[in-house]
C-alpha positions in Angstrom: 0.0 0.0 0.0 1.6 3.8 -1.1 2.5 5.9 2.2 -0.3 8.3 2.8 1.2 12.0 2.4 -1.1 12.8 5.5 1.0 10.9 7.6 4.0 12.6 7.4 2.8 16.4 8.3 1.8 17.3 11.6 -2.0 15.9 13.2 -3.4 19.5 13.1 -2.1 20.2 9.6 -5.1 22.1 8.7 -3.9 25.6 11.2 -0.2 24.6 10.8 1.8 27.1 9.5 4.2 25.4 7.5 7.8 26.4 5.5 9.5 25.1 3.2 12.1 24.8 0.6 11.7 23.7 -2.9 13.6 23.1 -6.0 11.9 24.8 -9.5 14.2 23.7 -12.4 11.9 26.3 -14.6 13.3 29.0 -11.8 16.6 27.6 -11.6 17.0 27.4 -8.2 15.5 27.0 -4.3 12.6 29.0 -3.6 10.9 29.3 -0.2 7.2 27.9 0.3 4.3 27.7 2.4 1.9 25.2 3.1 -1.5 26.7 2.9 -5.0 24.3 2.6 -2.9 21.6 1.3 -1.4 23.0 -1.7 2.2 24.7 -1.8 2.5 28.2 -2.5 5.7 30.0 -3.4 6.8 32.9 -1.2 10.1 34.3 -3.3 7.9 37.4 -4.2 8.0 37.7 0.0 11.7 36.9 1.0 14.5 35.4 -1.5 15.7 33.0 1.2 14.0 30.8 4.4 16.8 33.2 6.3 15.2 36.7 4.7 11.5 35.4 5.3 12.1 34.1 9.2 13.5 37.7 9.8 10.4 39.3 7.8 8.5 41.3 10.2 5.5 40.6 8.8 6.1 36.5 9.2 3.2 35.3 10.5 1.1 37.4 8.2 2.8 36.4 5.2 2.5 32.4 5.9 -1.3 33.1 6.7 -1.9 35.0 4.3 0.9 36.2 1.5 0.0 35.9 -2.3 2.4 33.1 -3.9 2.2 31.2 -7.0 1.1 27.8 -6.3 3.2 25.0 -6.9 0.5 22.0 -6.6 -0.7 20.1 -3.8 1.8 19.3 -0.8 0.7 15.5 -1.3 2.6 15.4 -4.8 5.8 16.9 -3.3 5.7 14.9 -0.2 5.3 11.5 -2.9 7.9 12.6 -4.9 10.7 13.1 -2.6 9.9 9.5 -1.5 10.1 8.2 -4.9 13.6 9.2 -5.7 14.6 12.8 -7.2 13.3 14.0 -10.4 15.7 16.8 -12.3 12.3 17.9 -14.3 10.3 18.5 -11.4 9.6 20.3 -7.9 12.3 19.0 -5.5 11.3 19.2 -1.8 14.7 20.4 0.3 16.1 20.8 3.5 13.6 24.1 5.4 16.9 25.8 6.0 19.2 27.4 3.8 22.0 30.2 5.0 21.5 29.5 8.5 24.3 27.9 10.6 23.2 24.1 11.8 23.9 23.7 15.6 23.6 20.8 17.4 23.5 20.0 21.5 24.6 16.9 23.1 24.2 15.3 26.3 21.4 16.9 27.0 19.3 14.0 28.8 21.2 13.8 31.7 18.3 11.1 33.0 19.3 8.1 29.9 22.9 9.2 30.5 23.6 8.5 34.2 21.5 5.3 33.6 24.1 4.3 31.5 26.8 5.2 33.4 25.3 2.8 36.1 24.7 0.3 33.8 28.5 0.7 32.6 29.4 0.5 36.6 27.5 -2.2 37.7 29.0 -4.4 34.9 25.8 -5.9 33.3 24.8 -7.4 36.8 20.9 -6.1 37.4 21.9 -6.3 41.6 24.8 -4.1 41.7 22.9 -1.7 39.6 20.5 -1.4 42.1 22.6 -0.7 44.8 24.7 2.3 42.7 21.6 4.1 41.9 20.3 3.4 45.8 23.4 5.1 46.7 23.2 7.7 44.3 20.2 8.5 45.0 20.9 8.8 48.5 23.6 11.3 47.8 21.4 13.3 45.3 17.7 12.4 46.6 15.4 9.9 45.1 14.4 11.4 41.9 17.2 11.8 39.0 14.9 13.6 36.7 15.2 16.2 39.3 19.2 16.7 38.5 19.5 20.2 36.6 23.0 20.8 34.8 25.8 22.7 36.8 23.4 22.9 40.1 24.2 21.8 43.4 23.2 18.5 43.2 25.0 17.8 39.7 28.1 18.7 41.5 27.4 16.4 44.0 26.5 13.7 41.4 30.4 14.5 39.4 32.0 13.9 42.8 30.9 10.7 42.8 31.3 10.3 39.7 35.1 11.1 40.2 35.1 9.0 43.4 34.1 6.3 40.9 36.6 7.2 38.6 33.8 6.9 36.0 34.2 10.8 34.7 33.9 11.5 31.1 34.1 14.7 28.8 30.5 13.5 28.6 29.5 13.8 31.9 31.0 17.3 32.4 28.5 18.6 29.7 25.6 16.3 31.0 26.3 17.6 34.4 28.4 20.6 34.6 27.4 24.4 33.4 28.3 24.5 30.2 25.9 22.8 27.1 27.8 21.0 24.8 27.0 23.3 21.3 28.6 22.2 18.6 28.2 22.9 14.6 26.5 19.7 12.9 26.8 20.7 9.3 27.3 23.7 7.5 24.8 26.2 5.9 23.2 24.8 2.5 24.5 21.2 3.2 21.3 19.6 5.3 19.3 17.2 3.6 15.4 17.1 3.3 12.6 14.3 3.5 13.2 11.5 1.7 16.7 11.8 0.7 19.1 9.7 1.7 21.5 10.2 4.9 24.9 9.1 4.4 27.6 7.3 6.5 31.2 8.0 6.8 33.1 4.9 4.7 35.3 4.5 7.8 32.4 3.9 10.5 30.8 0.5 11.2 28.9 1.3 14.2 26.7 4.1 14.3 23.2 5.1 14.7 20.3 7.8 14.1 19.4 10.5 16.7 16.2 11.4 16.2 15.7 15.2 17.5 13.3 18.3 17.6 15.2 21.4 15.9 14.7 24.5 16.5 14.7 27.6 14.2 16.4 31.2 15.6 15.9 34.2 13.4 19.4 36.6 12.9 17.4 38.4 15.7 18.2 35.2 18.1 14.0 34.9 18.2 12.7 31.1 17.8 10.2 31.3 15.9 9.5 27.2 14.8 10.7 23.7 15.0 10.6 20.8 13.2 12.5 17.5 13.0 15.9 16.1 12.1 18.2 13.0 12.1 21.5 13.5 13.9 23.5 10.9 12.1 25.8 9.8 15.1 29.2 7.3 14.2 29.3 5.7 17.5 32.6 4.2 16.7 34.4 7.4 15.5 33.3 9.7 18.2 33.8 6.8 20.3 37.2 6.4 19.8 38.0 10.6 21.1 35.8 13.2 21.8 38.3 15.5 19.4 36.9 13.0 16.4 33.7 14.8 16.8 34.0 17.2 13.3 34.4 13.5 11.4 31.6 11.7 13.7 29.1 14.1 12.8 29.9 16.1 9.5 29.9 14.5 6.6 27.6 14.3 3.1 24.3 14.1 3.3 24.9 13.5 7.6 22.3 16.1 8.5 18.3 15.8 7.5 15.9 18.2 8.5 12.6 18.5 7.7 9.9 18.0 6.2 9.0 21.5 7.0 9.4 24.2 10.0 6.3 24.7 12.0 6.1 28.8 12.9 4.9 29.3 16.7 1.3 30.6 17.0 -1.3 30.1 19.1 -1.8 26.5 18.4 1.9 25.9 18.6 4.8 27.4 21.2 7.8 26.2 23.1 5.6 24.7 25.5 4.4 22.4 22.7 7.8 21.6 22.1 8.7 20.6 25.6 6.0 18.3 25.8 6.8 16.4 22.4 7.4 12.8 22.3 9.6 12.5 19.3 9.5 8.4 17.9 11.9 6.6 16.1 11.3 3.3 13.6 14.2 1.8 12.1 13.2 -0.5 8.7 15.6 -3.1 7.8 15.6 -3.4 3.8 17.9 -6.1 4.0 17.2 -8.3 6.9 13.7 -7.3 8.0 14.9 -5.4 11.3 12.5 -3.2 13.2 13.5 -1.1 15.7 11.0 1.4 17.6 12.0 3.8 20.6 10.6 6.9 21.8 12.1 10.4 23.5 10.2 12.6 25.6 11.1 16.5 25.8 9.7 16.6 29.1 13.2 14.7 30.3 15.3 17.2 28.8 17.8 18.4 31.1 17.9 21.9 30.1 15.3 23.6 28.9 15.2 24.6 24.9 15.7 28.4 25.5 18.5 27.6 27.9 20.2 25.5 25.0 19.7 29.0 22.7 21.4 31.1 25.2 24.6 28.5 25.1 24.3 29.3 21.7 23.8 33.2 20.8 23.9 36.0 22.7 26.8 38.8 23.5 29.0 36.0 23.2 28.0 34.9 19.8 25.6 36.1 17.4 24.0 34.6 14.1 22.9 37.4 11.5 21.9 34.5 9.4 20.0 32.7 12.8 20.4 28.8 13.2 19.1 25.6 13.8 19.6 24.3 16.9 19.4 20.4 17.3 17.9 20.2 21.1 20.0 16.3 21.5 17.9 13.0 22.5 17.6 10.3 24.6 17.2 7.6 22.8 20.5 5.3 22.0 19.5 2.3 20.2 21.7 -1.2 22.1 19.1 -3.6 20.2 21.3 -6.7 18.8 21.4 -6.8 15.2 22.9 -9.9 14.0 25.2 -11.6 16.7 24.3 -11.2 20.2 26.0 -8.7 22.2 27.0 -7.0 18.9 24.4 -4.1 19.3 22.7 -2.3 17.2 24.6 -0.1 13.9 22.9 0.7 10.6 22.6 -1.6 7.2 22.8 0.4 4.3 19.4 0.4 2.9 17.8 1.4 6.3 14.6 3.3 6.0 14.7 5.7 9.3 11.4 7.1 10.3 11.5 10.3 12.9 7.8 11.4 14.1 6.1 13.7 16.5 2.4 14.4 15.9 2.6 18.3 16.4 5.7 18.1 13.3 4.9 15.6 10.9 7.6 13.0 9.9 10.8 13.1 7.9 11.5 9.8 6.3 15.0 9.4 5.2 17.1 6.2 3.9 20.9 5.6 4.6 23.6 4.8 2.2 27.7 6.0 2.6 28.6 9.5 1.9 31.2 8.6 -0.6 28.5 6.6 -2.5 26.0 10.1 -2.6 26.1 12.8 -5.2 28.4 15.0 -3.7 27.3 18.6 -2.2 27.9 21.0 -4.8 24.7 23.6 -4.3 26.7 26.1 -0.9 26.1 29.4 -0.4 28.1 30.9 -3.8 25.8 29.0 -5.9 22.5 30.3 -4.3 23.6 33.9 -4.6 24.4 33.2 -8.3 21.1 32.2 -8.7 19.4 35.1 -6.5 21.5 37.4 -9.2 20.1 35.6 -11.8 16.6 35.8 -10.5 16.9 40.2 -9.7 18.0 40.8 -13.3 
C-alpha cells in the first residue's frame, strides 16, 4: 500500500503554519514555500531566502496570508521526494538554507547517568541497584530532578570522580556548560526522503532522532521541526576530538519535512512536551527497531540551550538551527548477540512527533552520494540571476 502524504505532516495540519524549501528547475533554483489548505505556495515574491523570510516582520502574516504562486498540492511533493529525485520536477529540500546548523549533546542527563550505572555495575541487574540506591541517596530519590551545573550535579560528578567513572561526557551532561557544537554547514542539510549518508570508515553508528529548532538573525525562535542527527558511534567513540568527522559529513544532516512557525496553536511549550518516535526498517534483513524520547526529560530547557548558543557572546545574523539532542540510543542486537545495534545500508529511518509531521529518510555512505555541490556561492548566483 503507497504511504499516505497525511502521515508525514503534523495531526493538526489544517492551522499549521508550515515552510519550506523547494527546487523549481523552470526557476533555476531553491525557492521558499508555504503550506496553505494543502497546496504549496511559493513565497520568493515575499523573501528570496527561508533566512530573509524568518527575519520578515510581517512573518506570521505572510504564511497566513501572503499571495504566492502555487506549486500543486503538498501530497505530490511529499510523494515525490519519496520516490527518488526528479531533475524535471519540484524537488522538496532541506527548510533551511544560509542559516548555521547547531547541534547540542548530552542533554538527557536522566538516559545518561542510567548508563553510566549500567556501565558500573558491569551488566549485573543487583549491583545496579545498589549504585543508583546510593546515588540517590547522595542526590535524593528522583534523578529527573538533577538540573545541569546545580548543586546537586556537582554532588552527582563527585561521585562520579570518586568512581573514577568521569567523562568529557559527563562534564557537559552535568556541569554548566551545554555541549553546542556545529552539525553541518549552511546549505548542506538534507530534506525528507533523501538519503542520509555514513562515513566509509564507521561500522557502528546510529540515528538521533531530535526536535530542531529555528532562531531568526534576531536570536528569536520562531519554529521547530524534525531532524536525524546521524551519530558514528565508533568514530566519536574512539575521542571526543573525532567529533567534526563523527558528525559532519555528506548528506549527515536531514531536517525537515518542514518548520512549524509558533502561533497560538503551537509554542515552546508544545515543544517541551513532544514525544519524538523513532522506527528503524531493515531493507535487507527485515529489522525493526521502535524507541521513543520525551522533551519533558530534557535536562535543560530549549531556551536555555539557545542562550549557550547566541547572545553577547556569539551572534548569528543569518540565525540557526539548533538540534535540542535525544535520549534515545539504540543497544538492540542486530545480528550476533551482544553486537548491538549499527545501521545496514538500505535502512529506511522514520523520525515522528504528531505536532511536526515525519521526515523519512534512507541511509547509504557518503562517498556513495552525489556530492554537495549547491553552498552558499551558488545560491547567490542564482538570487542574481533571479533580480535581473
Amino acid at each position: 500500500m503507497p504511504p499516505n502524504p497525511a502521515d508525514f505532516l503534523p495531526a493538526d495540519a489544517e492551522r499549521a503554519l508550515l515552510l519550506g524549501r523547494v527546487w523549481r528547475p523552470d526557476a533555476g533554483g531553491p525557492v521558499p514555500v508555504v503550506v496553505r489548505h494543502g497546496q504549496v505556495l511559493d513565497l520568493s515574491a515575499h523573501a528570496s531566502t527561508m533566512a530573509e523570510l524568518l527575519d520578515h516582520p510581517s512573518l506570521l502574516g505572510i504564511a497566513r496570508h501572503g499571495i504566492g504562486e502555487a506549486l500543486g498540492p503538498v501530497s505530490e511533493l511529499l510523494d515525490n521526494a519519496l520516490a527518488g529525485p526528479d531533475p524535471a520536477g519540484l524537488q522538496l529540500l532541506a527548510p533551511c538554507d544560509l542559516q548555521a546548523i547547531k547541534a547540542c549533546g548530552v542533554t538527557f542527563a536522566v538516559s545518561l547517568l542510567e548508563r553510566v550505572i549500567e556501565a558500573q555495575a558491569g551488566g549485573d541487574p543487583a549491583r545496579a541497584q545498589a549504585l543508583r540506591a546510593e546515588l540517590h541517596a547522595s542526590i535524593g530519590s528522583d534523578l529527573s530532578a538533577i538540573r545541569p551545573g546545580s548543586d546537586a550535579a556537582q554532588r552527582l560528578k563527585a561521585e562520579f570522580v570518586a568512581r573514577g567513572a568521569w567523562s568529557p561526557y559527563l562534564e557537559v551532561g552535568l556541569g554548566p556548560d551545554a555541549e553546542v557544537f556545529t552539525k553541518a554547514q549552511p546549505m548542506s542539510a538534507v530534506g525528507f526522503g533523501a538519503a542520509v549518508g555514513l562515513h566509509p570508515d564507521s561500522h557502528w553508528n546510529n540515528p538521533e532522532p531530535e526536535v530542531v529548532l529555528a532562531v531568526n538573525g534576531r536570536a528569536e525562535v520562531v519554529g521547530a521541526t524534525l531532524g536525524n542527527d546521524v551519530n558514528l558511534r565508533d568514530i566519536e567513540g574512539r575521542s571526543a576530538l573525532l567529533l567534526g568527522k563523527a558528525k559532519d559529513n555528506n548528506a549527515s544532516c536531514a531536517i525537515g519535512p518542514f518548520i512549524r512557525l509558533f502561533d497560538a496553536h503551537f509554542t515552546l511549550d508544545t515543544v517541551r512536551q513532544a514525544e519524538v518516535s523513532l522506527a528503524i526498517e531493515g531493507a535487507d534483513d527485515g529489522f525493526r527497531l521502535d524507541g521513543i524520547s520525551r522533551m519533558a526529560q530534557i535536562s535543560r530547557d530549549p531556551l536555555e540551550l539557545v542562550a549557550h548558543a547566541c547572545g553577547p557572546h556569539h551572534q548569528y545574523p543569518d540565525g540557526f538551527m539548533l538540534f535540542l539532542g535525544t535520549m534515545f540510543s539504540p543497544i538492540q542486537d542486530r545480528g550476533a548477540p551482544g553486537a548491538g545495534f549499527t545501521h545496514h545500508l538500505g535502512d529506511r529511518v522514520s523520525i515522528a512527533s504528531s505536532a511536526l509531521g515525519a521526515l523519512i529518510n534512507t541511509v547509504q555512505r557518503s562517498d556513495a552520494l552525489p556530492p554537495w555541490t549547491y553552498g552558499v556561492g551558488a545560491l547567490l548566483r542564482h538570487l542574481q540571476v533571479r533580480a535581473q
